[in-house]
N, C-alpha and C positions, 0 to 999 in steps of 0.2 A: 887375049886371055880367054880361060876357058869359061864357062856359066858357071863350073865347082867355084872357080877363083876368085868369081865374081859378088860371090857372098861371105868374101874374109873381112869387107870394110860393109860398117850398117849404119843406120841411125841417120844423123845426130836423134838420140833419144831422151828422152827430161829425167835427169836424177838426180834425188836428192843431196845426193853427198857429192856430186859433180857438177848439179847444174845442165849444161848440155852437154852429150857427152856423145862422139863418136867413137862404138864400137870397133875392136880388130881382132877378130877369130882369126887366130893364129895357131889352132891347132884343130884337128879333126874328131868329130865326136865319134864314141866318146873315152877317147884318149886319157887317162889319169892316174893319180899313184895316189887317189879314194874313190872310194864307193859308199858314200855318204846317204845315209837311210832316208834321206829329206830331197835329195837333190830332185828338182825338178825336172833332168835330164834324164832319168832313167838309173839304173845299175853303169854302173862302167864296163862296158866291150871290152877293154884292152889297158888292163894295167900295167903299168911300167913306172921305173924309176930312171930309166936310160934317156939321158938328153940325148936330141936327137933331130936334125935338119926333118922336117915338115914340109912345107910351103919356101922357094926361096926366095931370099930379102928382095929380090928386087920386083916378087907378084904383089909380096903384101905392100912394100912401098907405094908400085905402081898403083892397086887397088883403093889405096888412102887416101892419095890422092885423086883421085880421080873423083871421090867421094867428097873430098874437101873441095874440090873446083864444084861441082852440082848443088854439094850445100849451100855454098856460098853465092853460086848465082842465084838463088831461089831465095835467100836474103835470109837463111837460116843461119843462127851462130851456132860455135863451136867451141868450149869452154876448155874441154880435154879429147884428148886419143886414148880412150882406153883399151888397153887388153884386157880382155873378159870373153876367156875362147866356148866352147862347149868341152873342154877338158882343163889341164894344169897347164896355165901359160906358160910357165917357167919349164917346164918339156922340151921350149923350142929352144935350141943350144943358141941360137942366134939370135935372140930377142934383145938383147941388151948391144947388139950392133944394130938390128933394125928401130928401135928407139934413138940412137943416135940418129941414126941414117934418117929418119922423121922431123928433125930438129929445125931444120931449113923453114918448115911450114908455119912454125911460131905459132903452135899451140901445146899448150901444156900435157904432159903425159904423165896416166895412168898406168898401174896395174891391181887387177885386182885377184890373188893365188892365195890358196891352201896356205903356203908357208911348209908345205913340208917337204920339199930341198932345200931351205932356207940354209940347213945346218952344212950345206955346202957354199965354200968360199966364192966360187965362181958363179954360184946365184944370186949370191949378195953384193958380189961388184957387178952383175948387170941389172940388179934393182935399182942399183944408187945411182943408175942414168935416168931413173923418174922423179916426176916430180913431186907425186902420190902415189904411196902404196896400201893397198890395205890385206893385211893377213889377217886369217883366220885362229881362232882358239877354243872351240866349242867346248874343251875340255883339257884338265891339267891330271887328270888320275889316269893310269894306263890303260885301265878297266872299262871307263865309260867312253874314254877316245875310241879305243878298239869298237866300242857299241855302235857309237855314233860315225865316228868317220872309218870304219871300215879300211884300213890302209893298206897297202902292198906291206906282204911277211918282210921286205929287208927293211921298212922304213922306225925309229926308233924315238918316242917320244922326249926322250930326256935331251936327244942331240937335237931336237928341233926347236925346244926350248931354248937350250942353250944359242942356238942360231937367233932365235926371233931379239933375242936378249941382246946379242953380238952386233946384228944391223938395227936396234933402237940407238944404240949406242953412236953409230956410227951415220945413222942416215941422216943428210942434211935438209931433205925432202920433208913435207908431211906424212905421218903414219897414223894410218886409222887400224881398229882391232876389231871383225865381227866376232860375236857369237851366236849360234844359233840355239833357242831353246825347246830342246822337245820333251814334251809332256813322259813325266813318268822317267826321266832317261839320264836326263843333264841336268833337270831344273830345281833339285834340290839345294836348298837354303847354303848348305854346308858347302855341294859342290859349286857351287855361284860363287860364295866368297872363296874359295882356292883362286880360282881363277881371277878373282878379280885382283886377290893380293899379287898375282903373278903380274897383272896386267898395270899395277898401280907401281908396280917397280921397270916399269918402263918409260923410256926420254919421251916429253911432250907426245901422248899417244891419243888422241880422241877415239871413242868408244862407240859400237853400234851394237844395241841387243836385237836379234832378229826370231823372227818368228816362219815356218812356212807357209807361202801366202799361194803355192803352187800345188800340184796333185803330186807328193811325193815318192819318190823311188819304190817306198814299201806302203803298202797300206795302212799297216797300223800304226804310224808314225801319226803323233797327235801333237796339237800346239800348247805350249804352256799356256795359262789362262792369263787374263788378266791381272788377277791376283798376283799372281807371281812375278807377270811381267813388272809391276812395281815392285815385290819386295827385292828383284833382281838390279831394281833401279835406285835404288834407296842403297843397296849394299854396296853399289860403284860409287855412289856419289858420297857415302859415309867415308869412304878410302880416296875421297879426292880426285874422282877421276870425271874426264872430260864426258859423258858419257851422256846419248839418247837412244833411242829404239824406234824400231823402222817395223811397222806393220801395214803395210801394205795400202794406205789410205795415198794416193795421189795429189792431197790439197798443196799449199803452197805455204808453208809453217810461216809462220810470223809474221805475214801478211796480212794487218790488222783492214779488211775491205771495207768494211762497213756491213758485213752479213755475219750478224753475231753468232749463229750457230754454225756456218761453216770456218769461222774464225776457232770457234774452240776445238772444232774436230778437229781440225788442220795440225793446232800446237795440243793437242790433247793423244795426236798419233804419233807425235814426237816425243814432247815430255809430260809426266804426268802432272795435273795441279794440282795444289793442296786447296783446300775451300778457300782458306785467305786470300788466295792469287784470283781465284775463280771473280770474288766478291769483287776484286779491286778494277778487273776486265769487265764486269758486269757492270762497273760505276760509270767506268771510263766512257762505255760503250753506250751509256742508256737504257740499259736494258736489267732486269729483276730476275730474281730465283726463279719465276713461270720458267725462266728459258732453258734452267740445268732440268729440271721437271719433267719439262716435254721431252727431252733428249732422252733421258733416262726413263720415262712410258716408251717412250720407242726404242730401248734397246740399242740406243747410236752411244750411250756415253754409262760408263759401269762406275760405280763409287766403291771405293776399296781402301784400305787401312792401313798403318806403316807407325810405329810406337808412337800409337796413339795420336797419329794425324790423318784425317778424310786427303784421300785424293780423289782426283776423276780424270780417269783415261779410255779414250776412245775404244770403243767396242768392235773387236778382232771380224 
């Protein structure tokens, strides 16, 4: 194998929505059909819509494994195989045979894609060989998709809709939904609940609100604040939806340790608490208001507002 081939399997790496999770670039950067103003990657090189042989199944197989035997002797687990390329996973026309062709190894499989070939049929029977998908929805208006995720001219929000709609329907897997929110862009009140109504009429879909935690594509790309991040969380969970948010804090959520303030940042970077909750963790724990105080003199933990209830959510 060449040293290029040699960096398609990564990891295992800790995440949250996976637990351990070995990466599989399966596609070359930075290959995509967006060019999303946040991505950490840069602009897109090479936009396309064209699926299209990559890598073939039997380097990234061989790669994965190879990577699963090292893990494993070195006594690291391995939760899932995700694909998580530096472009659109779903690009590789043979992804959904190389996830089969994985299957022997008996560990669960990822993908994590835009979603925008979704609204083609042959993307959606090779997603249904994962076990976890998770598509993206940063936006439900043509106007502010177009801002934010920058897409190839053929690609067409309405058919992509309709796709993500077609495989909730059908997918027997787990399906999680990001959004990302960027300041000024996507993070209005109005445009949050479009999308959320969109996303609340989807089959058992758990919800991640995100923010950019990287140096993004363009530079004027700013994070939605605080503030927002809750009333964005308040308006998924009024619509009943599964829903947290992932700002870039590394702790171990719900991991009650016994270190009361790394305990709150940890579930405070996941979901927000209303003072009730705070007080009831505070009882539990031993520990008194001094502690939300000191968080909040230092700038680790922000207090914000939602019809007329205090939260507190970790500080971006």
């Amino acid at each position: 194998m060449t040293k290029k081939n040699d960096l398609i399997a990564f990891g295992p790496v800790p995440s949250r929505r996976l637990g351990r999770s070995l990466g599989i670039n399966n596609i070359p950067p930075k290959v995509c059909t967006y060019s999303c103003v946040y991505c950490q990657l840069g602009r897109s090189l090479n936009m396309q819509t064209e699926r299209k042989e990559f890598y073939k199944p039997e380097v990234i197989g061989k790669s994965v494994e190879k990577k699963v035997k090292d893990a494993k002797h070195k006594g690291e687990d391995i939760d899932y195989l995700t694909f998580v390329p530096d472009g659109e996973p779903t690009l590789d026309i043979n992804i959904g045979y190389e996830a089969e062709m994985l299957r022997p190894l008996g560990i669960k499989i990822a993908v994590i894609t835009n979603a925008s070939l979704i609204w083609r049929k042959d993307v959606r029977d090779d997603l249904q060989k994962a076990d976890w998908v998770s598509l993206k929805i940063d936006a439900v208006s043509e106007e502010i998709w177009r801002r934010v995720n920058r897409p190839h001219k053929s690609l067409q929000l309405d058919k992509i809709l309709k796709g993500i709609k077609e495989f909730s329907d059908l997918f027997s897997g787990e399906l999680a939904i990001e959004t990302m929110l960027i300041k000024d862009v996507n993070d209005d009140a109005k445009e949050i609940e479009k999308a959320a109504k969109f996303i609340a009429g989807l089959k058992e879909t758990k919800s991640y609100l995100s923010i950019p935690t990287r140096p993004p594509a363009e530079k004027w790309v700013k994070t939605a604040d605080e503030h927002t991040i809750n009333k964005a969380y308040q308006i998924f969970k009024d619509l009943s939806i599964d829903v947290e948010y992932l700002i870039g804090y590394e702790g171990n959520a719900f991991a009650f340790t016994g270190n009361i303030e790394k305990d709150l940042l940890s579930i405070t970077s996941v979901h927000p608490m209303r003072k009730e909750a705070v007080e009831k963790f505070l009882k539990k724990a031993d520990g008194d208001w001094s502690v939300i105080e000191k968080l909040t003199d230092e700038n680790k933990l922000i207090e914000t507002e939602y019809k007329g209830n205090r939260f507190y959510v970790r500080k971006i």
